[in-house]
C-alpha positions as CSV (number, residue, x, y, z in Angstrom):
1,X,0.0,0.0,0.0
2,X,1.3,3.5,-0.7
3,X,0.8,6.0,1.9
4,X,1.3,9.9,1.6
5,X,3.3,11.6,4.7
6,X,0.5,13.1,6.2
7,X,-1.4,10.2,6.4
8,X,1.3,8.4,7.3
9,X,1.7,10.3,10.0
10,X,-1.6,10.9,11.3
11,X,-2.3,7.2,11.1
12,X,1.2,5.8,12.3
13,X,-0.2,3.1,14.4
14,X,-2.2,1.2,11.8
15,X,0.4,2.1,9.2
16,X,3.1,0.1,11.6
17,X,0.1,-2.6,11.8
18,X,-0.2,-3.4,8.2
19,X,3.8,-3.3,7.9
20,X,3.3,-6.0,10.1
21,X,0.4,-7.8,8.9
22,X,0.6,-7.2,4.7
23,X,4.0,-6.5,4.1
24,X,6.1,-3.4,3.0
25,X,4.1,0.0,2.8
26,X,5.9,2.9,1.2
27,X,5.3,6.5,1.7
28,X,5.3,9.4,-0.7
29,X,6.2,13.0,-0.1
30,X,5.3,15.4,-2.5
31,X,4.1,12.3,-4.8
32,X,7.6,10.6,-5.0
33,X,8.3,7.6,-2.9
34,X,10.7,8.4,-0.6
35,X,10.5,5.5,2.4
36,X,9.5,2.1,2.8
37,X,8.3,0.8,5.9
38,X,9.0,-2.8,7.0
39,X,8.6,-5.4,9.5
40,X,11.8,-5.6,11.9
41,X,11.8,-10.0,10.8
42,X,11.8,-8.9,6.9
43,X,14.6,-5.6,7.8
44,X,17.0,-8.5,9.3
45,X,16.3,-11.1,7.1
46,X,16.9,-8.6,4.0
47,X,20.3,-7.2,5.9
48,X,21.3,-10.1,7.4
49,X,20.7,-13.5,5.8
50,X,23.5,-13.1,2.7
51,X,25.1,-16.1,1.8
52,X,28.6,-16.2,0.8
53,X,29.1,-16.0,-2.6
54,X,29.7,-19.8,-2.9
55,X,26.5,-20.6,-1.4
56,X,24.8,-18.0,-3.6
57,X,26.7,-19.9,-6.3
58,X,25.8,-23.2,-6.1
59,X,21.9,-22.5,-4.4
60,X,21.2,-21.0,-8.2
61,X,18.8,-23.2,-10.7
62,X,19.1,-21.7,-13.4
63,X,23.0,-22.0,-14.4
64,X,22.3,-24.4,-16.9
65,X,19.9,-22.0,-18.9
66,X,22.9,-19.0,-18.7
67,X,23.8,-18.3,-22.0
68,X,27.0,-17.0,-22.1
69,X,28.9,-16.3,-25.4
70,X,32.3,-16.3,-25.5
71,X,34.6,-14.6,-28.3
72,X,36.5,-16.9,-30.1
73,X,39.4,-14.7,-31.3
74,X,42.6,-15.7,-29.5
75,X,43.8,-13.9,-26.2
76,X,46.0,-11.2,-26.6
77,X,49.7,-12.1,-26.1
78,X,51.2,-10.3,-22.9
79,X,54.6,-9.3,-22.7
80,X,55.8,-9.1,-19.3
């Protein structure tokens, strides 16, 4: 649900509530988004429940459906 700042606000309480209850609620100010408000469970499980990057890794399906194209011209020689 989107909320404007002065009704946000006014009705704090029951914005908090359905936070709680339905989820994310974002409030405008002068008719731009500007915050989000969220449950304190979803805030740490959004800022705290990263995987390494090998978990991330290997927890992804979809790997096998990457396409990724790679040039076939040879590498560039390197003098060192």
């Amino acid at each position: 649900m989107t909320w404007q700042l002065q009704e946000a606000k006014q009705r704090f309480s029951e914005l908090v509530r359905r936070a709680l209850r339905e989820g994310p609620q974002v409030v405008t100010r002068h008719g731009e988004e500007a915050v989000v408000v969220i449950s304190m469970r979803e805030f740490k499980r959004l800022s705290c429940e990263r995987p390494d990057f090998k978990t991330f890794l290997l927890a992804e399906r979809n790997w096998p459906e990457l396409e990724i194209e790679r040039s076939r011209e040879p590498a560039p020689k390197v003098e060192l």
